[in-house]
Structure formats: C-alpha cells, structure tokens
N, C-alpha and C positions, 0 to 999 in steps of 0.2 A: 901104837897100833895105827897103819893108816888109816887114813877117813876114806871110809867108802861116799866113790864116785858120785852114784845115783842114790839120793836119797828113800828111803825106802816109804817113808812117810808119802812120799807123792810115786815111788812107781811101783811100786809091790803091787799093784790093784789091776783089775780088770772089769769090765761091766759087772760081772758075776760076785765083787766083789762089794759093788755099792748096796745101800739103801737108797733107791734109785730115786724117790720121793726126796732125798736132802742133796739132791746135784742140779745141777743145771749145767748140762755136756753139750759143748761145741767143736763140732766137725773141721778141720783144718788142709787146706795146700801151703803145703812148706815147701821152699824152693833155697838152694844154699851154694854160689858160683865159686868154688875155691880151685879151678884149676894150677893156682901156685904151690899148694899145702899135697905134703905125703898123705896123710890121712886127717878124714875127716867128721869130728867126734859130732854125729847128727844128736846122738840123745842126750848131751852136756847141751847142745841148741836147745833141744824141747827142754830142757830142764829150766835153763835162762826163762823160755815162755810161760811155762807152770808157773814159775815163782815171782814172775812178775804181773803175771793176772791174779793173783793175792799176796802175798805174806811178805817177800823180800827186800831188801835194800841190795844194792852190789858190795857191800860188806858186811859180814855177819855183825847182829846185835842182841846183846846176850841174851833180852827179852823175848829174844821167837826162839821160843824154847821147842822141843820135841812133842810136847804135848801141842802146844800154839801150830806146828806145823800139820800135827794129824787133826788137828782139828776143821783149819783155815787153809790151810793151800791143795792148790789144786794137784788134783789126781792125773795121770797117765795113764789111761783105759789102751788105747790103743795106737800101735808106730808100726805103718803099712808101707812100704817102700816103695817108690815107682823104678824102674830101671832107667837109668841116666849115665853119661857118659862119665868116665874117670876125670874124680875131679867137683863133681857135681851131685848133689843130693836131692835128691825127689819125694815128698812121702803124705801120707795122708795122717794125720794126727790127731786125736780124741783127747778132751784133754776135761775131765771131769771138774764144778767148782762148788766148792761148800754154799751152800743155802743160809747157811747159818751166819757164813759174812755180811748178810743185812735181811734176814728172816723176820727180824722185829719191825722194820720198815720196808717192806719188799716194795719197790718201785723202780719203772723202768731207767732210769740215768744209773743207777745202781748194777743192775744188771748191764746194761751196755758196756760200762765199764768194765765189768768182770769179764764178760767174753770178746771186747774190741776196744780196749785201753791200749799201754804202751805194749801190748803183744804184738803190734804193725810195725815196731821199732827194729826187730832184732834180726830176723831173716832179709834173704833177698826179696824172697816175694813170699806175701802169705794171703792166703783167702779163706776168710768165712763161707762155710760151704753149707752148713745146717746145725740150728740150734736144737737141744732138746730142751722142752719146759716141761718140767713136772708138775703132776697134777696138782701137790700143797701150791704150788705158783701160780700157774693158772687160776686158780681159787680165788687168789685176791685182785683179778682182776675180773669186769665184766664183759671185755670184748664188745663188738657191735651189737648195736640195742636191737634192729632189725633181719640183716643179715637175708639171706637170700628169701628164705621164708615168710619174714615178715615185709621185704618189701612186694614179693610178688600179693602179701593180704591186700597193702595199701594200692595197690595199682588194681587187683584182681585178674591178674595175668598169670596165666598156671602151664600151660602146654606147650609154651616155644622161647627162643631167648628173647631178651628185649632189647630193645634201639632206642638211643642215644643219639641227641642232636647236640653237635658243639658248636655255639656261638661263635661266628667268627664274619669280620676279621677279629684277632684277637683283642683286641683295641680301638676304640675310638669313633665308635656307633652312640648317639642318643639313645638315651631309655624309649622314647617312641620305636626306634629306629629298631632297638634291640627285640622290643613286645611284638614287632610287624614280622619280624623274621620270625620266631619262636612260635608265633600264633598260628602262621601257614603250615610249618613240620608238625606244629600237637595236629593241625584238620588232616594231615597226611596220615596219624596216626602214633606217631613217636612217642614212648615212652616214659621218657625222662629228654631234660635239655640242660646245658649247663654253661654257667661262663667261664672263657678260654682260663688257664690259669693265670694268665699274665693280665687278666681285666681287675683291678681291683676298684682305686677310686679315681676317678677322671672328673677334671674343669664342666666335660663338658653330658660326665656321666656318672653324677653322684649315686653312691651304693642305694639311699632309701628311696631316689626316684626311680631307678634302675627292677629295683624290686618291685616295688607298686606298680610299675608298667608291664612287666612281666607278668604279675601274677595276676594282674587284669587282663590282661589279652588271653593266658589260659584259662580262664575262668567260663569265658567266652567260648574258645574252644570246646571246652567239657561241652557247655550249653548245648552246643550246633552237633558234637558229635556223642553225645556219652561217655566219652574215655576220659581216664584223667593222666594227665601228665605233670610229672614232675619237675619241681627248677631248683637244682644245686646254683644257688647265688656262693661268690667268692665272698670267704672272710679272711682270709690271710691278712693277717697284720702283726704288728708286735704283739708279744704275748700277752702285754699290759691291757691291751686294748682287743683283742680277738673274741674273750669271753663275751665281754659284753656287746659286742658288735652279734654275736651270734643266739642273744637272749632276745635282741632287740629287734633282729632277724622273725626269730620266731614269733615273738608277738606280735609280728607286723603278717603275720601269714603265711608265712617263708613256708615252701613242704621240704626242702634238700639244703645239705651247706655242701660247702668243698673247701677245704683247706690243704695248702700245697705244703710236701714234708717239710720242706726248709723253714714250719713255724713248730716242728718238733713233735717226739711220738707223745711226750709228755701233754702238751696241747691238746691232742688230738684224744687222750685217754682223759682229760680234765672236760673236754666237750662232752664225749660219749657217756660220762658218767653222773652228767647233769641230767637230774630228773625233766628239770624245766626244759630243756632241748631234746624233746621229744620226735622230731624228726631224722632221715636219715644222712649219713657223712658220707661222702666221698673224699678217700686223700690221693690227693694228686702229687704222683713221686718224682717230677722231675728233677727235682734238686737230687734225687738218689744217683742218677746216672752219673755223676762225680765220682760215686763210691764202689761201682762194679768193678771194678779192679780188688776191692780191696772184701765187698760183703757180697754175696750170690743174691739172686732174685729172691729165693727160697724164703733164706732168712729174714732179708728185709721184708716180704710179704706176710711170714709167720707173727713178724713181729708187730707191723700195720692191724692185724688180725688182732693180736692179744690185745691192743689199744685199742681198738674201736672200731675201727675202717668196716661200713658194710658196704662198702664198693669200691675197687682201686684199680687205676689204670694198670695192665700189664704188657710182659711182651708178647710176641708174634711172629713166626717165621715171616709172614707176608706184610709188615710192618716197612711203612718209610725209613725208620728208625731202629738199626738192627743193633743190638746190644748184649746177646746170648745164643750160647746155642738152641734150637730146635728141643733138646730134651731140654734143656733148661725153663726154655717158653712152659711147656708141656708138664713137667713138677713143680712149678709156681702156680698154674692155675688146680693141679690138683692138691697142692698143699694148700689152697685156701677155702676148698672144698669140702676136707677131708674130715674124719671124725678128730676133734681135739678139745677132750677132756670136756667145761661148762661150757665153752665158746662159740657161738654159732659161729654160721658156713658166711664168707665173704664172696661176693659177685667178682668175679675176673674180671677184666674188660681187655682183650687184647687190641691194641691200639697202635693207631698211626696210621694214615694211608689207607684205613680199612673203607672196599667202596661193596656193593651189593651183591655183586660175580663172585662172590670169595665167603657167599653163606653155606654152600655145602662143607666146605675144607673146615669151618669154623664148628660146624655140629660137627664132623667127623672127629675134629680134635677133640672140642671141649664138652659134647650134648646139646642139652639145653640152658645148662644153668650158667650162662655167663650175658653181657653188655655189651653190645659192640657199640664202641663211642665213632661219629661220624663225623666232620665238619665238611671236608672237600666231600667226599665219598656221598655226601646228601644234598648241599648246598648246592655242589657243581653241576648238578644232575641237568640236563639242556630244556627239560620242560618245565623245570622252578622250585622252589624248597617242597612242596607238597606231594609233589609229586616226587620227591626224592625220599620224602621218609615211605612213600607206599611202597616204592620198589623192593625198598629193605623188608615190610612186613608181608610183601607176594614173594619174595625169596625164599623166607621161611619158610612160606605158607607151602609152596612146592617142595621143598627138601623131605620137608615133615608127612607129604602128605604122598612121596614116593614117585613124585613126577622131578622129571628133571628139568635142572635150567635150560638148557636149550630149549625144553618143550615151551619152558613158562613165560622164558621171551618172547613167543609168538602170541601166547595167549594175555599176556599185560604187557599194552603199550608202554605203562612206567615203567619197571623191570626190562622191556625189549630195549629204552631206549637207555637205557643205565648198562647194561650189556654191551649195547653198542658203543657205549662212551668209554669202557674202562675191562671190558673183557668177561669171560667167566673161566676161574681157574679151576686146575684138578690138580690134585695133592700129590706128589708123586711116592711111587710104592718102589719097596724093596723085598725083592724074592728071597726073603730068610729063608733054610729051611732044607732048599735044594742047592745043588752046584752051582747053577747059574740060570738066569731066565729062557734059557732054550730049554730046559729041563719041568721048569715049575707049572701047572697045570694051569694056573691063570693067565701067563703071560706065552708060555709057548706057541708056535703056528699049530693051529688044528688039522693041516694036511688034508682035508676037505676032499 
C-alpha cells in the first residue's frame, strides 16, 4: 500500500477540530521561489514545518510512533494561498502545537522554540505573523505587575496619555548632569523619564550615583510641584548580574527599571515575578528590530506582554524609525491593550522622532491609553527642557478638550513655540466607502 503523502495525524484537523486550551497556534507567511520546478508541492513544505516544530528527524525513527505523532506534532488548521506568479508560492499558514510538549514545565524558551526554532530554516521567506496563547498558558504566567491601570494608580493620572522624557544624549552625562536635566522636564510636568537604552554603566557615570541623583532631583520636583514622576533607570546587564542589580535598584528607591530585549523575555518574566521588584518594567526592544523580517510586531509585543512588560516602546507611522506598516503600528498597540485572558493591559509607546504637533494623530490612533517617549521632541524645544515637557501636556490638554492645535499655539507660548519648531500634523484620511473623494460628503466641494 503506498504511504499516504500528508500525514493525517498533523493535517486531518481544522480549528474546529482542536481542544483549543492544549495548542498554541501560530499565524504564518510562507514564501517558496521555484521558478525552475514543474510543480510545486507547497503542503509536502508545510508538512517539513509541522514536523520540525515538534516530533521529526529527516528520517523516520521507529520511536515516533502514530500515537507519539497525534499526540506531539503539530497540527495543520489552516493553508491560505496568496496568488503568485508561476513558479512561486505564496500562502498564509496555521500551524497548531501540542501543549503537552512541555505542559509540565510551561516556560517561555520552550515555547519559542515551538513556534520560531528551525521552522526559519526551510522556506524562502517565512514570518511570524501572530501567536495564539491559550488561556491553560497564560495561567502560568503573571504578565505585568502594573500595567496601564496600576501605573496610572502610581502616578494618579487618569484622563489623558502621559509623557515620557528620554535622557539624552544617550551617553556620557554625569549623574549631577543627568538629575539637572530630568528635574527641569518632572517641573514641566513629565510623567515618567528614562535612561537612553544604550546608558548602562560609565567611568564617569556609575549606575548607584546615577540613581541617587535622579531620584534626588525628583524628589525635589514632586516637592515644588506635586506630581510625581517616574525614573526607569537601566538594568540591562548579563543575566548573572541583572537580577540583582535590579533588587538593589529597588532598595535604593528606584520607582521604574528598563531592560533592553537583548537580556531576554525570560529576564524580563524572572524580573516581573519577583515579589521584591515591586516596581514598574519598561522593555526596550531594539535588539527586536534585527528580527522583523522574520517575527511581526504583534507577536513580539504579545509576547513582552505575557512576561512582564508594563510599558514597551512601539512603532509609529510618524516615527524617525520606520519598521512596519501603518496597520501593523496600529495591531500592536491594540494587541497590548486588548482583553487577554489573567494578563493586564501594557502601555504602547509609539516612538522615535515623536515631538508635540503630532498629539492629535496620536489620540486619534491610539486614545488615551498609551506614552509618548520624547528626547529630541522635549529636550530640543528652543525655550528649555521645562518648557518642552509642558507643551506636550498643553497639547493634550487642547486635543482632549476639543480646541485645536492651531488654536492652542496662540494660547501657550510653550506649545506655540514647539509648533513652530517642528510643525503640527494631520493624519491623512481615506474616503472608503464612496468612488472616489469627488463623491464622499467630507471631502467633496460644497458648491456654495
């Protein structure tokens, strides 16, 4: 009898067919160039992928028996075809994965593996496009301790987004140097302040003076104005050494950390799950921007999320730094929003380049509930740091309160002169709907 092709153990299924509680299904682009080849067997491809995110060798061994297969290898929910040229395959992939492959120890390298191991090896191009975590999964982790809700308790900020001051230049300021900058944004008003990701430990600006100067100059500020602001000091270091850098953080009065991905999501869920680090994480993902090719914003943020992260830089159509599409920007900030499962809500921060002019397009995107991180966009402001964090919270204070920027530049000189340095944008619209914008009621000529 011949052996049937497609194993049935991995593709006989369909969503409808799991207990959707023992999978963990990731979203796939599969891309396959064979313009030399008559035809081209795309689901013998997906088949190689299935069996190599669990159970196979590339020769059969008589141990992964049929039972071994439906137990432990991945399923085939779904193979969506994009139209591509002859020669070429295009397709979007579902590719379901047993829980039970490490249910006893559910932890994130385990899972990574399972949906982003050697499955990068076999197509032309493949991308992670969206993980699903089931709620048994989600379980065993705690996600951020704070989350948007609890950091708006800690600050007592409820009705508008909040501003973010970044430290800069990104290196090479004194701890005085660094307290003198940070003290003037918290009297501006700024929310939260943070060090560049690239500040760790300097000759000339060790981490514990670094900190004590900081959290002395805010201390001050609170004093003079009431408000409190936050300081994510950097801990990024080897893993051997982060935890305790970050215990020791806190006892010294630390209110924020920030760790950059490249110390791991595992770090970063061994931070969040310490009792004694009872403060809030920011992860800084630029080491991610290596991997957009190969994992979608989505995922990587879903997964910041499940670890810990109650705040994470993201993208932004209006960003220096342009790394996704528009709807991409736009499902990563609401996939960290979103309802999922124990896990609180993580703060977006769309970032880069962001200066005061570009607070309407920001509520229009995101609401209220996200950070806008600032360095240039506050620092550079031409009347001084203090004056650069107020423009950011009169910008709001206009959006929110139904006056427009133009108006609010005439009425605050900080915001008029932030306006004038860097612009004020408007988001540009598309008339769905109708034929074309001669047609559409908003954009048509009124004929008057």
């Amino acid at each position: 009898m011949a052996k049937q092709l497609y194993d049935p153990h991995m593709f006989n299924y369909m969503w409808e067919s799991l207990d959707e509680d023992r999978f963990v299904v990731g979203t796939y682009y599969i891309e396959d160039n064979k313009p030399e080849w008559d035809f081209v067997d795309h689901l013998g491809q997906v088949q190689r992928l299935a069996l190599e995110g669990s159970t196979a060798s590339w020769m059969e061994v008589k141990e992964e028996t049929p039972e071994v297969r439906e137990r432990l290898t991945s399923k085939v929910l779904g193979y969506y075809e994009i139209p591509a040229p002859k020669g070429t395959k295009k397709a979007i992939v579902q590719l379901a994965f047993p829980t039970a492959a490490w249910d006893v120890n559910v932890n994130m390298p385990m899972l990574l593996l399972s949906i982003s191991g050697n499955i990068f090896a076999f197509c032309d191009k493949v991308r992670l496009l969206d993980v699903y975590i089931p709620r048994s999964v989600a379980a065993k982790f705690n996600g951020p301790k704070f989350g948007i809700e609890g950091m708006r308790d800690l600050l007592g900020v409820y009705d508008r987004p909040l501003c973010l001051q970044i430290i800069k230049p990104k290196m090479g300021m004194t701890p005085e140097e660094t307290a003198a900058q940070v003290y003037q944004s918290a009297l501006g008003g700024a929310d939260l302040c943070k060090d560049d990701e690239m500040c760790s430990e300097l000759d000339n600006c060790p981490f514990d003076a670094r900190l004590e100067a900081v959290l002395k100059a805010l201390d001050k500020a609170e004093r003079e104005t009431g408000e409190k602001t936050i300081y994510l000091v950097s801990i990024t270091d080897e893993s051997s050494r982060v935890h305790e850098k970050a215990r020791r953080a806190v006892r010294a009065g630390a209110t924020g950390l920030l760790l950059a991905y490249s110390a791991g999501l595992s770090t970063l869920k061994d931070l969040a799950d310490d009792p004694e680090i009872n403060v809030p994480i920011m992860l800084h993902p630029s080491h991610m921007l290596g991997m957009i090719e190969t994992f979608s914003w989505v995922v990587l943020s879903k997964l910041c999320r499940l670890s810990g992260a109650d705040l994470m830089l993201s993208p932004s159509l209006w960003s220096s730094l342009q790394t996704c599409s528009v709807e991409e920007e736009l499902r990563t900030s609401q996939t960290l929003r979103a309802p999922f499962h124990n896990i609180k809500r993580t703060w977006p921060m769309p970032s880069a380049g962001m200066y005061p002019g570009l607070a309407e397009v920001l509520i229009q995107e995101h609401g209220i509930d996200f950070i806008v991180p600032a360095g240039g966009g506050m620092l550079g402001h031409p009347m001084g740091y203090k004056a650069g964090a107020m423009a950011w919270l009169q910008a709001f204070e206009a959006v929110l309160s139904g006056m427009s920027l133009q108006e609010a530049a005439k009425k605050y000189p900080e915001f008029g002169a932030a306006a004038k340095q860097w612009g004020i944008r408007e988001r540009p619209k598309t008339p769905w709907g109708y034929a074309g914008p001669d047609f559409h009621p908003k954009f048509a000529p009124k004929n008057l």
